[in-house]
C-alpha positions, 0 to 999 in steps of 0.5 A: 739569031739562026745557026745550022744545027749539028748534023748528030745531037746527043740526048739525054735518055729520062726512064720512069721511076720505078714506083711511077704509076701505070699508065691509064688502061682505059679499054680495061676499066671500061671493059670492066664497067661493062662498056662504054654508055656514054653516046653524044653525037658532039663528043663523038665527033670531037673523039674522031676529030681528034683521032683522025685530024690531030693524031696524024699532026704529032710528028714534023720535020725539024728545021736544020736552022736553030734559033738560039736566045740570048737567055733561057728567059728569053726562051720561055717568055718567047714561048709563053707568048706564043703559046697565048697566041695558039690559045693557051689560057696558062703556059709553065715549065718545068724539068722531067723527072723519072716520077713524072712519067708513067712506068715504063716509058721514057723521053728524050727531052729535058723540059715540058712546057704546060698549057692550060685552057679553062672550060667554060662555066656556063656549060656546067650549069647542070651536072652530070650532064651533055652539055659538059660532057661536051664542053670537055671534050671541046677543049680536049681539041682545042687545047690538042690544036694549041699544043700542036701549034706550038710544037709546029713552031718549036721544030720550026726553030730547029728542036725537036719536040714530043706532042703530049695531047690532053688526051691520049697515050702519053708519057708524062703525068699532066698533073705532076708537070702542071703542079711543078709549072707552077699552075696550081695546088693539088685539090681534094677532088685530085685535080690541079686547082688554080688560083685565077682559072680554079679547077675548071681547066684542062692540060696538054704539054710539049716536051722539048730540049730547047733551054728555057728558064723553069717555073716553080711550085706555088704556094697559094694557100689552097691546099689550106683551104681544101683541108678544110673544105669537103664540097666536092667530098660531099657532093661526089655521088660515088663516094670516091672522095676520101675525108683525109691524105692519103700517104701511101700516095706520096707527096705533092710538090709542097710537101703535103701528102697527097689527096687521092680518089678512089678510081674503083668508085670513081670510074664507074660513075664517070662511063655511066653518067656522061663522064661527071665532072661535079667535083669540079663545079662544086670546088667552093674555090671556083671565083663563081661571080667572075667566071661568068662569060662576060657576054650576058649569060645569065649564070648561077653561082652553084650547080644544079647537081645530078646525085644518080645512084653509083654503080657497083665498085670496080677494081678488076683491072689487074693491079700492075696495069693500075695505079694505087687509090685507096678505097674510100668507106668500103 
């Protein structure tokens, strides 16, 4: 059913939450690794694909006839459909709270709308390495052109909606919103693991006040299963994985404290070495057998694994345009 939209719609202003982190500074943290070595041609022109086509694509007009629902689960399963149909591997929803967006920012939406896509395993084969460097950035833009999809058709219906691009300045905190859309528990490695898809996934989302029934936490035994298993913690070349939670860095959505990396140590590594990723692969969780690309590629079931010799910590991004991480074994 379609209705004319009031000409004026009151919002409801969210603002950050005062012990919300600070958004990533990531000219800064490069500047203090002494610049950006990485150079592939096919990440670079994702990059300028995404900067050039996609950015100019975040904002529309919005349809002044509004589609209504008879429920909000008819809203959400509608959604859910269609964000599938964009590309989406796994869609959740969630309220926005003050803690799920960066300091200093504010929306104007009540829920964000998660998606997920899986990168594929074929492509982290050998890590670091350019051929997952590449598939990062792969799904960076496809992922970019889901979400963008789907606010197109969300304005489309007669709600305005916010693009939150997988990569980019955004808002909201993707790892907060995808936990609490019930896409996963927290990992030791910092990322969301997924009970079908692991770790090998990326997440983009779109904010909208259009009524939709959330989704909730899950509890899968993962967090069970990282406290006692440390593959990522010993394969992590820099050392940035620390053997316990951390909790200074708060709770996760089960109550657990939280695992955190050490950025200091972390990051250095990620710019020099075609941006990591081994903590992902390793994730003993990753279904291996099943995560084949069901085309006849041959794959193994564990990663040829690169241990390069880490670069020197760095923590000289001044601490209020940096999020806390503990330092882990210095």
């Amino acid at each position: 059913m379609n209705v004319l939209a009031p000409e004026f719609e009151i919002t409801e202003i969210i603002t950050s939450s005062e012990d919300s982190p600070a958004a990533f500074m990531w000219d800064e943290w490069y500047a203090g690794v002494g610049g950006r070595e990485i150079d592939i041609p096919e990440v670079n022109e994702y990059l300028r694909k995404i900067h050039t086509e996609q950015y100019p694509r975040f904002d529309g007009e919005v349809s002044p006839l509004k589609m209504t629902f008879a429920t909000p689960e008819d809203a959400s399963n509608y959604i859910k459909s269609k964000a599938k149909e964009f590309g989406a591997d796994m869609v959740g929803v969630c309220m926005i709270e003050p803690s799920d967006m960066y300091r200093g920012r504010s929306v104007t939406h009540e829920f964000a709308i998660a998606v997920g896509q899986k990168m594929l395993w074929r492509e982290f084969q050998k890590v670091p390495s350019r051929e997952s460097a590449i598939e990062c950035l792969r799904i960076y833009y496809s992922l970019g052109e889901t979400v963008i999809q789907l606010a197109e058709l969300i304005r489309s219906m007669g709600y305005e909606c916010k693009v939150e691009h997988p990569i980019g300045d955004s808002d909201v905190l993707h790892i907060p919103i995808g936990l609490k859309a019930g896409f996963g528990e927290l990992g030791r490695h910092g990322s969301i693991i997924n009970p079908t898809f692991d770790p090998l996934f990326r997440m983009g989302s779109v904010l909208t006040s259009l009524p939709m029934a959330i989704d909730h936490p899950i509890d899968a035994g993962i967090a069970k299963f990282c406290d006692n298993c440390r593959a990522c913690r010993i394969y992590c070349p820099a050392d940035a994985i620390g053997d316990e939670r951390t909790p200074e860095a708060g709770k996760d959505h089960l109550g657990n404290d939280r695992y955190k990396v050490d950025t200091g140590k972390c990051f250095p590594y990620f710019a020099k070495h075609n941006y990591c990723s081994i903590c992902l692969p390793v994730c003993v969780y990753n279904h291996k057998q099943w995560a084949r690309d069901f085309d006849g590629i041959p794959t193994k079931l564990f990663p040829e694994v690169i241990m390069h010799t880490p670069p020197a910590p760095c923590d000289l991004v001044a601490d209020e345009n940096k999020h806390f991480y503990p330092k882990v074994k210095r």
